[in-house]
N, C-alpha and C positions, 0 to 999 in steps of 0.2 A: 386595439387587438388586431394581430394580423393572423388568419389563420390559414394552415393548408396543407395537403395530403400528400404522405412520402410513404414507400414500400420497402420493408422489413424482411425481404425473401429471409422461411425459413431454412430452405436446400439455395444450391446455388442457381443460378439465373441455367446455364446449358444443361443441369439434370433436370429443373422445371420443365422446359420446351421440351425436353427428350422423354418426359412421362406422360405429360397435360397435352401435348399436339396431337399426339395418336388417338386420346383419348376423347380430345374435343372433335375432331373429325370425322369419328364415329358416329357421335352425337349427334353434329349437321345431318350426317347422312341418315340417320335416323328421322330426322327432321324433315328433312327433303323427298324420302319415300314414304311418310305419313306413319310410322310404325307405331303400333299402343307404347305410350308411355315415353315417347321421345322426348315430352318437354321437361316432363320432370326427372328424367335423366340429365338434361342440359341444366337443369338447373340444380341440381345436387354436384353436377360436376364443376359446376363456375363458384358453388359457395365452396367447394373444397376447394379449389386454385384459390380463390380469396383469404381462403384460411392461411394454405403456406405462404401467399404471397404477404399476407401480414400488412396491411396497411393502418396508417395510422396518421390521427388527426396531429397538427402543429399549432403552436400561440405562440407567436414572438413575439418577444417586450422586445421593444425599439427603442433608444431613443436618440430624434434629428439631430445632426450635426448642423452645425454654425455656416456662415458662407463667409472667406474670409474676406473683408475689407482693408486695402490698403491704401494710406492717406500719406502722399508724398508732399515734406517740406521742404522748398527751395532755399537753403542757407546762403545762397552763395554771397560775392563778393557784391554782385549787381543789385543784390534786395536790402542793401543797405541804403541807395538810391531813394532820397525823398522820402515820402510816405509809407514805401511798400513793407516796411519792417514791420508797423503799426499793421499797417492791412491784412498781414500774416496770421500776424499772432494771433488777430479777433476772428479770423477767418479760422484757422484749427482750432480756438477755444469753441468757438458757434457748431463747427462739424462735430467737435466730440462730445459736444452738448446733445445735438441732435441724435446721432449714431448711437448714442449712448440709451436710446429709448428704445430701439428695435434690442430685443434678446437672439435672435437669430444672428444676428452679424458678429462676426468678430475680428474687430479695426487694432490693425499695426498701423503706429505710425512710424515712416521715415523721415531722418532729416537726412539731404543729403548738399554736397557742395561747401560743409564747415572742415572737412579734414585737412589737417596741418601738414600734409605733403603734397609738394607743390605738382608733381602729373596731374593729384587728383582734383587740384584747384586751377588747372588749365583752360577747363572749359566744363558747362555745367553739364551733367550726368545725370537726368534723372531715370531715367531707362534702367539704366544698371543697378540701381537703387532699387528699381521695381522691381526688380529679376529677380535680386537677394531676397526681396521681403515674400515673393511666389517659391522661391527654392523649393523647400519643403512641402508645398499645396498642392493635392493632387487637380488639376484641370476641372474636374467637375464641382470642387468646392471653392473656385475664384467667384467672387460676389462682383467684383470690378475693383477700378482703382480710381482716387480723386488725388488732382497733383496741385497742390498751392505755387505759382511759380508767376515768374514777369513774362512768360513764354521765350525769352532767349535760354534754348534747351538745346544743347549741340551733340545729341545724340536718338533723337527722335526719329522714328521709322519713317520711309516715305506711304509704308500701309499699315495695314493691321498690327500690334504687337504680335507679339510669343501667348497669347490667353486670347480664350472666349470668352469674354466680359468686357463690355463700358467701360469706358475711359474717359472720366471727364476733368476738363481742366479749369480753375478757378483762377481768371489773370491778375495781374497786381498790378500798380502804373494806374495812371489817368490814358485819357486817349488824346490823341493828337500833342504828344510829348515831343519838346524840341532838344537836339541835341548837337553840337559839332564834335568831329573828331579827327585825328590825322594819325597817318599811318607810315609807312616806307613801303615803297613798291619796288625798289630794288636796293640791296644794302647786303654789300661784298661783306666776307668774313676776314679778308686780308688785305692789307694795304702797306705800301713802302713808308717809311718815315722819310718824311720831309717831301712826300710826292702828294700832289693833288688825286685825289679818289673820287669816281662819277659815283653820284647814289641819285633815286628820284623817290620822290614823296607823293601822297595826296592828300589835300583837307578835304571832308566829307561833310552834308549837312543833311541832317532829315527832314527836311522840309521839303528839299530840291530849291533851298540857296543856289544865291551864285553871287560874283563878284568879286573882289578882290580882298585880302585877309595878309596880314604880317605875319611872319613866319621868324620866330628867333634861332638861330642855328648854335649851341652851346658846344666845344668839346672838351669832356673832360670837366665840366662844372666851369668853366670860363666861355661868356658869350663870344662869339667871331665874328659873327652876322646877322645882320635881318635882310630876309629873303620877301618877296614881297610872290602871293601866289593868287591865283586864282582857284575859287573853291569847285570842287568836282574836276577839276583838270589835272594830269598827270605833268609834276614840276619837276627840270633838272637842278642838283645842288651839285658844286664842287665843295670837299674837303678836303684840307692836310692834313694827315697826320701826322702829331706831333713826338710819339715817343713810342720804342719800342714795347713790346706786350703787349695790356688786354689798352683800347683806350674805349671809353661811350662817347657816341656822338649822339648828341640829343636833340629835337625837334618843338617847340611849345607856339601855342598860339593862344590868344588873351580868352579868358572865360565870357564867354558874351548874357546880357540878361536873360533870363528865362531858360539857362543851359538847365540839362538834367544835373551833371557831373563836369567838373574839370579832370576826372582822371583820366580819361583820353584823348586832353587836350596836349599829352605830351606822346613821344613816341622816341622809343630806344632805340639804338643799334651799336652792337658789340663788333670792334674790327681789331683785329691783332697788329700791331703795326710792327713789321718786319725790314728790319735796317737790308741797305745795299749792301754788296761784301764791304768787309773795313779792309781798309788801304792802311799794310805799315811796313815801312821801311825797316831794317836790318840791316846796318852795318857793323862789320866784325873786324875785330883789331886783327893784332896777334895771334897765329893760331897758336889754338887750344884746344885739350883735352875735349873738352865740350864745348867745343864751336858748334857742330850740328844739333847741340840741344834744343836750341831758340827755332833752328831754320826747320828741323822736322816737326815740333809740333805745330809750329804757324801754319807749316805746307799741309799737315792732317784737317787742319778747322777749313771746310768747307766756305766758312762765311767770310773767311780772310781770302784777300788778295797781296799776296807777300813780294816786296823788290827789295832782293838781297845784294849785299856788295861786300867783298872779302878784300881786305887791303894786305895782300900778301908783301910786297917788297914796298918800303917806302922812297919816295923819291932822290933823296941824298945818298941809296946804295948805290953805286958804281963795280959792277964783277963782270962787267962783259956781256951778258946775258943780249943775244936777239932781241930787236924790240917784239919782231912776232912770235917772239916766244914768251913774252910779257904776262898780256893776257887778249882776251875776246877782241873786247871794247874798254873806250878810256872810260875813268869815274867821271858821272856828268853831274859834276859838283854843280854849276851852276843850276841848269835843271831842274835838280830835284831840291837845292836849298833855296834856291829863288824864285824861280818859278812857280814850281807845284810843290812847294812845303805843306800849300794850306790845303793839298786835296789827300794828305796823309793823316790818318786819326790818330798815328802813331808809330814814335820813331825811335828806336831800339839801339841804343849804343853798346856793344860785345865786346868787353875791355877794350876797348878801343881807347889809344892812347895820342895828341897832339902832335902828330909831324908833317905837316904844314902840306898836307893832302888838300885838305879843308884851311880854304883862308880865315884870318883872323874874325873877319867882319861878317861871314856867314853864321859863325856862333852866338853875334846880335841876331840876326833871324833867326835860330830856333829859337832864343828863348824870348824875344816878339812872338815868336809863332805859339810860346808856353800860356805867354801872357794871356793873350787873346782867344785863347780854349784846346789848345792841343796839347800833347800827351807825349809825356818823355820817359823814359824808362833808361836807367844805366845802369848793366849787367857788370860790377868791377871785377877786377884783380888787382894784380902787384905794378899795374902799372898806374892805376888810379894815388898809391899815393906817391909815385916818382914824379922828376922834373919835369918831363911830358903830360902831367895830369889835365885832363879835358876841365881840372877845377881851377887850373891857371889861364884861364881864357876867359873872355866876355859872358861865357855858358853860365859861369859862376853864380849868375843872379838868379838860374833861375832851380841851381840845385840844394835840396834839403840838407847838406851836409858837408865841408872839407876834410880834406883827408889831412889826418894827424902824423903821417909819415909810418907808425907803425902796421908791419905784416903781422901778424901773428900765425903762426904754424902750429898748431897745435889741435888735437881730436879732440872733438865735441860734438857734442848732438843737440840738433838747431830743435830750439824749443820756443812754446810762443808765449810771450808776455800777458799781464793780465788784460790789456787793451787786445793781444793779440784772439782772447777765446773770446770776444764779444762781437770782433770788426768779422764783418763779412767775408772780408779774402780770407783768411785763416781760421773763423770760425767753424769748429766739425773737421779739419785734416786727420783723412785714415789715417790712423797710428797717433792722434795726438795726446790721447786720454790717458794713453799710460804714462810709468813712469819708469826708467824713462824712456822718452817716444820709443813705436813702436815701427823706427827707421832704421837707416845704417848713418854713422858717422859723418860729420864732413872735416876738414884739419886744416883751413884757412880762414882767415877771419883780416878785414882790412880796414885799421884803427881811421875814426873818424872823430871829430870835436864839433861841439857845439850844434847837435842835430834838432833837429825842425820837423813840425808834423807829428806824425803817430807811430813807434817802433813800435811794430808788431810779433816781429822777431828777435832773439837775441841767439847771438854766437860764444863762441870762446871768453871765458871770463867775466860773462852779462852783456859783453859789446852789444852795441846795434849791429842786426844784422840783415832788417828786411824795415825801410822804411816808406811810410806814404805821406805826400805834402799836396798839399794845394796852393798853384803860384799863381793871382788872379783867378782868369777864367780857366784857366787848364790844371793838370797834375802832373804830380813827377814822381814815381817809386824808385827807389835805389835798395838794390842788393847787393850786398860788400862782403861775395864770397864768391868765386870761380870754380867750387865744388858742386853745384848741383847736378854734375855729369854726375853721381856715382849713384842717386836716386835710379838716374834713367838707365845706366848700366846694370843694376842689379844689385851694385856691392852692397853684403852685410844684408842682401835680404831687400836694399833696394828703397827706397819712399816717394809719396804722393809725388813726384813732381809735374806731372800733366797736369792734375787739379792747384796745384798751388800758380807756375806758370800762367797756367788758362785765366785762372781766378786775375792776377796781377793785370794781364795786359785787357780784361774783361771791364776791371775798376778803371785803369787808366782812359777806357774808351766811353767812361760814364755809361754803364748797360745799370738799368736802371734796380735791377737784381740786388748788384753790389754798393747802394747805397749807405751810409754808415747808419743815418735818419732816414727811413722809408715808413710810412703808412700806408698798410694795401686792405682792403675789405675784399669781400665777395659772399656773392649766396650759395649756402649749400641746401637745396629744397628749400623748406621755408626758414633757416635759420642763416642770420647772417653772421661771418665770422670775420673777424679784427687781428690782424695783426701788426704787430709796432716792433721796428727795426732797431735799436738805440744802442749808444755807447753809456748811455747815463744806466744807475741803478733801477729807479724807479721811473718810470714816463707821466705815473699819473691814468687816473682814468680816461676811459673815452667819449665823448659827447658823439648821437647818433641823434639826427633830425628824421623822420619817419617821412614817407611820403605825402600823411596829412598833414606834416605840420608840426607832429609832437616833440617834442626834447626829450628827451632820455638819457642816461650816464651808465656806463657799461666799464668794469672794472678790468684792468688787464694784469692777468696772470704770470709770472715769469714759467717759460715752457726749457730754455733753456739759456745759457750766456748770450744776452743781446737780444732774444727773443723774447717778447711778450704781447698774450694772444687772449683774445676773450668773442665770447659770442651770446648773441640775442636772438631769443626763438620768438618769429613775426607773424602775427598774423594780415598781415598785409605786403600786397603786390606794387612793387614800384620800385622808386630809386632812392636810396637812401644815404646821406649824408653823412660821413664820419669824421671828427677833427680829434687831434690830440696836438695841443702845443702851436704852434703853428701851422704843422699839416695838415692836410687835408684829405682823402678820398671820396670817391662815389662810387657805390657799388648797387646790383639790380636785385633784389630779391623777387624768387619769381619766375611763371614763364615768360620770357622777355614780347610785347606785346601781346599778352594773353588773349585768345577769342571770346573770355570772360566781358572784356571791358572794351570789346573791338566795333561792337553793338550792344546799347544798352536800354534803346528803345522797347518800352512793354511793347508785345506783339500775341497776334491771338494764332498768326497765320504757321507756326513750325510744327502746331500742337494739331492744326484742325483734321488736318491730314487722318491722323490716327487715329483720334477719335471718331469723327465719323466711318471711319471703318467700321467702328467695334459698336456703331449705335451711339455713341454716348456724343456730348457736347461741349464745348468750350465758351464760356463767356467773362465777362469783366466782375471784379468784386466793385467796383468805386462805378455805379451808375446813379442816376438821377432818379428813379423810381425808390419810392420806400418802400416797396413789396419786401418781405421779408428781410429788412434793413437789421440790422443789430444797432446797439448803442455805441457809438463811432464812424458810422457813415459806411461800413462795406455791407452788400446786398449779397445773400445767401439764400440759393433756390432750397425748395421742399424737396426732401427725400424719401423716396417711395420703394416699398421691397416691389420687385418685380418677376415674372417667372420667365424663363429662360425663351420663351418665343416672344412673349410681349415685347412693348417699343420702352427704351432704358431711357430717352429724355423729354420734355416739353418745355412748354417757354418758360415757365418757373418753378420747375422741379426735376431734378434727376432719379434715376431710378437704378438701382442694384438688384442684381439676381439672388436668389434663392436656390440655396441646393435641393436635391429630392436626397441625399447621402446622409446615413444612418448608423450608427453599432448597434450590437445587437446585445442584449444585458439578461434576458432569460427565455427560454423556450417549455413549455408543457405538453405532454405526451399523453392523447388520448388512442389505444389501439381499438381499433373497428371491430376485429375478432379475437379480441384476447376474454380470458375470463369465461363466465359462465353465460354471457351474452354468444360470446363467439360457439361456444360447446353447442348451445341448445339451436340456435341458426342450422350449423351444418347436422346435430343429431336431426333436426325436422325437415332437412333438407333431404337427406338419405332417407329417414325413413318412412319420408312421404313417396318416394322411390322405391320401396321397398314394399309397400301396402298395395301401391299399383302393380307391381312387375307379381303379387301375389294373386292377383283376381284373375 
């Protein structure tokens, strides 16, 4: 019962003072000069102020509120390490055994560090965990917090939290736990292909090793080296990268006895590998309508370095003409076909037609040069199937098709074959989906027999009209139309021709985009996504090796012609293996070296900090004392309600606070002077007043 006295004024409180002040001051004064009957005046006059004041007794039913206890579970990826998963789990079953005896407390528990998106599995968060579970608690009803964790906690205050209340931590791990690990201490995001890249690394030991340790250098899931390093010292590595895009260069050193974990025995680094400009020649025959088509988009692509040569009069015309009025400079045939053929990725024939500009036996050198991995492109016309055809030369081996002698002149609109909606270069061309396309016309078409490789295009009458070969180590596309000016002019509305162009001379340069067979993975958060590039129907599922180890088969979806894409939601951080067919990929799911798995040594020292702020204490579950041991070997201190001055830990017990916070559920009303208790009070108070003021 709580009880206690509140005022009822029956006038308001400034007419009170303005009646009752005058009137009690009389009364002192009365008092003060000794006058008959001053007391009992004063005291008739205070039971009547008592009257309007109206005072009245209170009983409040109360009843205590809870003090809230929060019990943070450390999920993360690190307490899967060893024993500590076991040590958890009997460590929250024992607390909520125990907690569960006090009626005063009321225990949330959190788990935090298992959520499937990969920020929030960056690094462990137990803090913000805590914040959530206090949100709604006003400050004086925090009882404290107990956190089950290995103590690698990477958000822990350097003092006191956000609450007034203990903070104690229960650690997981044995003590003196050994572990190696290695990391990269420097690791560019860019690097040239085919150029050596400085990166530097460190192995790390907890013990305070030293000595020397093997160091495997992978890129790309193929080893290239073993590095020999010494452990705690900062080691230089040279790499190359090898292909344009994303490429991993990976780091692994052997799991030695008594490791905690081998998952930071490896270490990642993502570097984009960015080609030189591409070097390509461009020689143009005959002028034409669209001679400038080839030379102004090449000169637009930033990444190309373009050497053009116009063969305007051939050597057999004889009209007089000034030599210096010829041109600049002579064609340096020699030069560029013997010389530096091989520092070109790609060399661009623009109807250009055989009149002995170009020796006979230079034509063996380009297509040696085909052979052995470079890149030919032959833009026809009408001169491709005449006498002078560059198909009646040595070149001949190494082109996808001869010319049948037929021109054909005729409108039509270049459509793509079924090979062509699947292959990379032509798959998806704006306008291609309708019917029919949604280009303008072209009205040439140049008769070819017996073609080779992949028509991806067809012209007038079904002809081939855009072909792709592979001759050895290099390629060769042929286009057997002189029309594509009218795309880039406008006419009829105009078509793709920047993205079809771009695409052609992109595949001849093997950009690894435009593969026909490509498998590329990657992680998005925690889910990793597959995609399979193919010209077949079906590819077949995907085999995915997990970073522990596990096999799994992931089914790929057709998304659209040629594409087929599928994806795995992971719950693990690492590098993950993908093969379909022969191919292969590696992709990271993940923060790439997470501070999860950066340190995975149990530690008491991140946590003590804050605890002891707040009174409260940090110790091990896995000691050698059986004081309060459970059945499985973790040690659990006594828990003690405590009041808010007292001391919240000792050596084998923790203590939580207690609120004094209450609701209030019913109150009873007794009035002082109500009724006929109050009447007969001030009637004997007056007129004991009133018998005196008579004598």
């Amino acid at each position: 019962m709580n009880w206690s006295i509140s005022f009822e004024p029956l006038v308001s409180w400034p007419l009170f003072g303005l009646v009752f002040a005058p009137l009690l001051l009389l009364a002192l004064a009365g008092l003060w000069f000794r006058q008959r009957g001053s007391l009992l005046r004063c005291i008739a006059l205070l039971a009547l102020g008592a009257a309007l004041l109206n005072p009245v007794f209170l009983d409040e039913e109360r009843e205590a509120l809870k003090s809230v206890v929060a019990v943070v579970v450390d999920r993360s990826q690190s307490q899967d390490i060893g024993d500590r998963t076991r040590q958890t789990d009997e460590a929250l079953a024992g607390l909520q055994q125990r907690l569960g005896r006090f009626k005063q407390f009321d225990v949330r528990v959190v788990e935090a560090g298992k959520s499937e998106a990969a920020e929030e599995r960056t690094e462990t968060r137990l803090f913000s965990a805590l914040e959530s579970a206090f949100r709604d608690v006003p400050p004086s009803r925090i009882g404290g917090a107990i956190m089950i964790t290995d103590g690698e906690v990477h958000d822990a205050p350097a003092g006191a939290p956000d609450f007034n209340a203990p903070l104690h931590a229960l650690i997981t791990g044995e003590e003196h736990e050994k572990d190696r690990r290695i990391r990269f201490e420097n690791a560019p995001r860019f690097g040239l292909v085919g150029k050596p890249l400085d990166m530097s690394y460190r192995v790390i030991a907890s013990d305070g090793e030293t000595g020397p340790v093997d160091v495997r250098v992978s890129v790309n899931g193929e080893q290239v080296s073993v590095e020999h390093a010494t452990i705690g010292q900062p080691m230089k590595l040279e790499v190359t990268i090898p292909n344009a895009g994303r490429n991993i260069v990976e780091l692994a050193i052997d799991h030695e006895p008594g490791e905690l974990t081998d998952a930071n025995n490896r270490a990642i680094a993502l570097v984009d590998g960015i080609r030189e400009n591409l070097r390509v020649l461009l020689v143009s025959g005959e002028p034409h309508a669209g001679e400038r088509t080839w030379r102004n988009l090449l000169k637009s692509d930033a990444s190309v370095d373009l050497v053009h040569f116009t063969i305007l009069r051939p050597p057999e015309k004889q009209d007089g003409t000034p030599i210096n009025e010829l041109s600049l400079i002579a064609f340096p045939t020699r030069e560029l076909f013997v010389e530096k053929i091989k520092d070109f990725d790609l060399i661009i024939f623009d109807r250009y037609q055989h009149r002995d500009v170009l020796p006979i036996l230079y034509y063996d050198y380009i297509s040696e040069y085909v052979e052995k991995g470079g890149a030919l492109l032959i833009a026809a016309g009408p001169e491709y199937a005449g006498e002078s055809s560059i198909a009646r030369t040595p070149l001949m081996s190494a082109l996808p098709a001869m010319p049948s002698g037929e021109i054909v002149d005729k409108a039509f609109y270049p459509r793509l074959t079924d090979l062509g909606q699947r292959h990379p270069v032509t798959r998806g061309l704006d306008g291609a989906a309708s019917e029919p396309p949604h280009w303008s016309r072209w009205f040439r078409t140049i008769g070819v027999k017996n073609p080779e490789g992949e028509v991806v295009m067809k012209g007038a009458d079904e002809r081939p009209l855009l072909l792709l070969d592979r001759k050895g180590e290099g390629r060769v596309g042929m286009l057997l139309s002189d029309q594509g000016w009218l795309w880039a002019r406008g006419f009829e509305g105009g078509g793709p021709h920047v993205q079809l162009y771009r695409r052609i001379a992109h595949w001849l340069m093997k950009e690894p985009e435009l593969e026909e067979e490509r498998l590329t993975a990657d992680g998005r958060g925690m889910v990793l996504e597959i995609r399979r590039q193919t010209m077949s129907d079906d590819p077949g599922p995907a085999q995915v090796i997990t970073p522990s180890g596990k096999a799994m088969t992931v089914k790929l979806e057709k998304a659209e012609p040629g594409i087929f894409t599928g994806s795995l939601q992971t719950s693990e951080i690492g590098l993950y293996q993908v093969g379909n067919g022969d191919l292969t990929a590696l992709a990271h799911v993940g923060p790439i070296n997470a501070p999860e798995f950066s340190d995975v040594i149990s530690t008491e020292d991140r946590l003590k900090a804050p605890a002891e702020a707040t009174g409260g204490s940090v110790r091990r579950l896995a000691q050698t004392s059986t004081l309060g041991s459970l059945a499985g070997g973790v040690t659990l201190p006594s828990i003690v309600p405590v009041r808010s001055s007292g001391a919240a830990s000792g050596d084998d017990w923790i203590g939580l606070r207690t609120t004094d916070d209450s609701t209030l559920k019913a109150v009873s009303r007794v009035p002082l002077f109500g009724g006929f208790l109050g009447l007969g009070l001030l009637l004997l108070a007056i007129g004991s007043m009133w018998y005196r003021e008579g004598r």
